[in-house]
Every structure is written in C-alpha cells, then in structure tokens.
C-alpha positions, 0 to 999 in steps of 0.5 A: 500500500504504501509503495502504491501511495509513493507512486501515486505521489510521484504521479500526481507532482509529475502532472504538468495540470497540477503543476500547473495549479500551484504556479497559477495560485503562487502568481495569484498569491504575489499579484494580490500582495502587490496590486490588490492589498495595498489598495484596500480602503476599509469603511472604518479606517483611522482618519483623524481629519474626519474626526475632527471634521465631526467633532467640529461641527458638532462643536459648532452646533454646541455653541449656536444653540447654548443659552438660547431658549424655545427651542425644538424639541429635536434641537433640544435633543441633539444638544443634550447628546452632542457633547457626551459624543464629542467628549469621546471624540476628543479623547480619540483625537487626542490619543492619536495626536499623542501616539497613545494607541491604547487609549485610542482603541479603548474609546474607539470601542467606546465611540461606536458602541455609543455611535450604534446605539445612537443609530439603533434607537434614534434611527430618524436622526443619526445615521452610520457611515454615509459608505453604508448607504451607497448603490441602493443598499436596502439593507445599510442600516443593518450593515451599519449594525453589524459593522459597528458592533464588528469594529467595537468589539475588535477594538475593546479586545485590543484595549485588553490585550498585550498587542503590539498595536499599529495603524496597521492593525487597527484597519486590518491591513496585517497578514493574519488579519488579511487571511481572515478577511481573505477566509470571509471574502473569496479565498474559500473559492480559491481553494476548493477549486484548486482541489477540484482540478487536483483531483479531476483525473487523479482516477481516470488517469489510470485508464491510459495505463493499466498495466501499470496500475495492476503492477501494484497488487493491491484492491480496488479500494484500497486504491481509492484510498490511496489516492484520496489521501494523495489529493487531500494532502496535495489540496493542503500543500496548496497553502504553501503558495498562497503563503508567498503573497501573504508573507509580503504583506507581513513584511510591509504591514507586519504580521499581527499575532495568533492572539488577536481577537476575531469578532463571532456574531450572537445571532440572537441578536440584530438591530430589531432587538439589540438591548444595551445588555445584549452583547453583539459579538464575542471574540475568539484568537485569531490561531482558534479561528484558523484552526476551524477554518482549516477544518472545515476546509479539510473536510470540505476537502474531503467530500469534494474528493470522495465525491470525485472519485465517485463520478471517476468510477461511474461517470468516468468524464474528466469534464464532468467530474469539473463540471459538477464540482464547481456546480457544488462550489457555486450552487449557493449563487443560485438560491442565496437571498438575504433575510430570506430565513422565514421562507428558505431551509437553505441551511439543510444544504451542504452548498450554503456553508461553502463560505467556511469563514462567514460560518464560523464568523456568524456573517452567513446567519447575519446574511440570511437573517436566521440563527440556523447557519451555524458551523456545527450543522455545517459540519453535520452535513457535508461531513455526511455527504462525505461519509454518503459518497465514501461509502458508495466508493466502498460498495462499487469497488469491492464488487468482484466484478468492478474494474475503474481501468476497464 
C-alpha cells in the first residue's frame, strides 16, 4: 500500500495540470500582495481629519444653540447628546495626536458602541457611515449594525490585550488579519477549486495505463484510498503558495499575532432587538479561528474528493467530474437571498456553508437573517455527504466484478 501511495505521489507532482495549479495560485498569491492589498480602503479606517471634521461641527452646533431658549424639541435633543459624543471624540483625537494607541482603541470601542446605539434607537436622526448607504443598499442600516458592533468589539479586545498595536492593525491591513478577511471574502473559492482540478483525473488517469496500475497488487479500494489521501494532502500543500503573497504583506504591514481577537456574531441578536445588555459579538484568537477554518476546509476537502472519485468510477468524464464540482462550489449563487430565513431551509444544504469563514464568523446567519447557519450543522452535513459518497466508493469497488481501468 504504501509503495502504491509513493507512486501515486510521484504521479500526481509529475502532472504538468497540477503543476500547473500551484504556479497559477503562487502568481495569484504575489499579484494580490502587490496590486490588490495595498489598495484596500476599509469603511472604518483611522482618519483623524474626519474626526475632527465631526467633532467640529458638532462643536459648532454646541455653541449656536447654548443659552438660547424655545427651542425644538429635536434641537433640544441633539444638544443634550452632542457633547457626551464629542467628549469621546476628543479623547480619540487626542490619543492619536499623542501616539497613545491604547487609549485610542479603548474609546474607539467606546465611540461606536455609543455611535450604534445612537443609530439603533434614534434611527430618524443619526445615521452610520454615509459608505453604508451607497448603490441602493436596502439593507445599510443593518450593515451599519453589524459593522459597528464588528469594529467595537475588535477594538475593546485590543484595549485588553498585550498587542503590539499599529495603524496597521487597527484597519486590518496585517497578514493574519488579511487571511481572515481573505477566509470571509473569496479565498474559500480559491481553494476548493484548486482541489477540484487536483483531483479531476487523479482516477481516470489510470485508464491510459493499466498495466501499470495492476503492477501494484493491491484492491480496488484500497486504491481509492490511496489516492484520496494523495489529493487531500496535495489540496493542503496548496497553502504553501498562497503563503508567498501573504508573507509580503507581513513584511510591509507586519504580521499581527495568533492572539488577536476575531469578532463571532450572537445571532440572537440584530438591530430589531439589540438591548444595551445584549452583547453583539464575542471574540475568539485569531490561531482558534484558523484552526476551524482549516477544518472545515479539510473536510470540505474531503467530500469534494470522495465525491470525485465517485463520478471517476461511474461517470468516468474528466469534464464532468469539473463540471459538477464547481456546480457544488457555486450552487449557493443560485438560491442565496438575504433575510430570506422565514421562507428558505437553505441551511439543510451542504452548498450554503461553502463560505467556511462567514460560518464560523456568524456573517452567513447575519446574511440570511436566521440563527440556523451555524458551523456545527455545517459540519453535520457535508461531513455526511462525505461519509454518503465514501461509502458508495466502498460498495462499487469491492464488487468482484468492478474494474475503474476497464
């Protein structure tokens, strides 16, 4: 067996295709350290001119309205919030002026927590960053919701924390924090295409050469399996060139720390039922979520594999095998909705946790309105689609009269 696994390992480096994939990710890799990072511009971005700007004209509302009299009741209620808010505001200001970076993080978190619940209650008068609301976003207040509450509680956890706090790492620019955001954007996409075009003829390859193949006397199944841990471990090394680029962004940006905080959304929570004493994140280290992420990948790793293998032996069409991998990866596109959660049961689907970072973030449940998204049932089904596909591999390749060379 491990003679055959040795072979098959030979086999799969030698193929000019996978070759080929590991190249196009390591070029991928570099070209985004270099075109695509240094142009990202998060919404909420330390920019002390804005603040000021907001802190000013707050200021100036303050002062036009002290010490007069009859006035409306909304003037009245804004001058009575306005210099708690800048007193906060100040202290942001000041802090950056001054370099210190703690007590910026510590009122920050304190500014859009009170900002937030400013918006959630007085929804009429204040509003959240203009950037939500741009193309026709019906759905900006609640982005705003999740985006303030997100930033808020990344900020008091590094007002907590022993980091080694940076401009950098406040807008999420360092490598670690990249890959988290990298895990909730696309980069999940990128993977598990990769470990379908790996795997695509790593069975029906064989069918050029049968002779050799039989050199190896060893059962069908046990084939199988050999050649399922050939593509999962070769779908892993795909990490190995997608680290170049990464490691270029840590040296420009810095590279963060494994304890950092990443935000976990309480879907029991949204802007129709927040509760000051309600909290909208938690946070777990950043090292704890990308070990779940991994995970969840090598098991999608797994299904994808197992089902390939599958439609190897059955089918027995490259293309196919392609064709309806990529359908699994993308099916979600078709059906996705958001706040649909009263009419759908789109969390039965193993295609709609696809997007391993946003499941294990709370961000799929946040999408979908619902709290039924999670990262255990997840789990639950395509670790069983999985088990489905490597169990009808079982049964057709230890029929005596199988042979996948034939």
């Amino acid at each position: 067996m491990w003679n055959f696994i040795k072979w098959e390992t030979l086999q799969f480096i030698g193929n000019k295709k996978n070759q080929a994939v590991y190249i196009i990710l390591l070029l991928l890799s570099v070209y985004y350290a270099f075109a695509v990072a240094p142009t990202y511009e998060p919404v909420e971005k330390v920019s002390r001119d804005e603040m000021q700007a907001a802190y000013d004209t707050r200021a100036a509302f303050i002062e036009s309205v002290e010490g007069r009299e009859n006035l409306h009741p909304s003037v009245q209620f804004a001058a009575s919030l306005f210099p708690e808010w800048n007193k906060v505001e100040k202290r942001r200001i000041d802090a950056l002026d001054e370099g210190d970076l703690l007590t910026y993080a510590s009122s920050t978190a304190e500014w859009y927590t009170f900002t937030n619940e400013l918006v959630i209650q007085y929804g009429d008068y204040f509003y959240y960053n203009p950037l939500y609301y741009t193309h026709g976003n019906s759905f900006a207040r609640d982005d705003g919701f999740y985006a303030y509450g997100y930033t808020a509680s990344r900020y008091d956890h590094y007002s907590q924390g022993n980091h080694d706090l940076s401009y950098e790492l406040f807008e999420e620019r360092t490598a670690l924090q990249t890959v988290q955001r990298l895990l909730n954007n696309f980069l999940p996409f990128v993977v598990l295409i990769s470990c379908i075009l790996l795997t695509a003829d790593i069975v029906l390859k064989d069918r050029r050469n049968p002779s050799i193949v039989k050199g190896f006397p060893i059962s069908d199944w046990k084939r199988m399996f050999g050649k399922g841990f050939v593509a999962f471990v070769g779908s892993l090394v795909t990490v190995i060139p997608l680290s170049a680029g990464l490691l270029i962004i840590g040296l420009r940006e810095g590279f963060g720390d494994f304890l950092l905080g990443v935000p976990i959304y309480n879907t029991d929570v949204s802007i129709f039922n927040y509760r000051p004493d309600l909290e909208i994140f938690s946070t777990i280290p950043m090292w704890e979520y990308l070990v779940k992420n991994i995970a969840f990948l090598s098991l999608w790793f797994i299904a994808l594999i197992a089902l390939i293998i599958l439609l190897s032996i059955t089918l027995r069409l490259e293309f196919l095998n392609i064709a309806i991998g990529l359908g699994i990866v993308f099916a979600e596109f078709l059906y996705f909705e958001r706040a649909v959660s009263p009419f759908t049961d789109a969390y039965w689907y193993p295609t709609s946790y696809v997007q391993v970072g946003q499941v294990i973030s709370g961000t799929r449940d946040f999408l979908y309105a619902s709290e039924l998204f999670t990262a255990e049932r997840g789990v639950l089904l395509v670790a069983g689609s999985a088990l489905l596909c490597i169990l009808l591999v079982l049964l057709i390749t230890t029929n005596k009269r199988f042979s996948y060379t034939k």
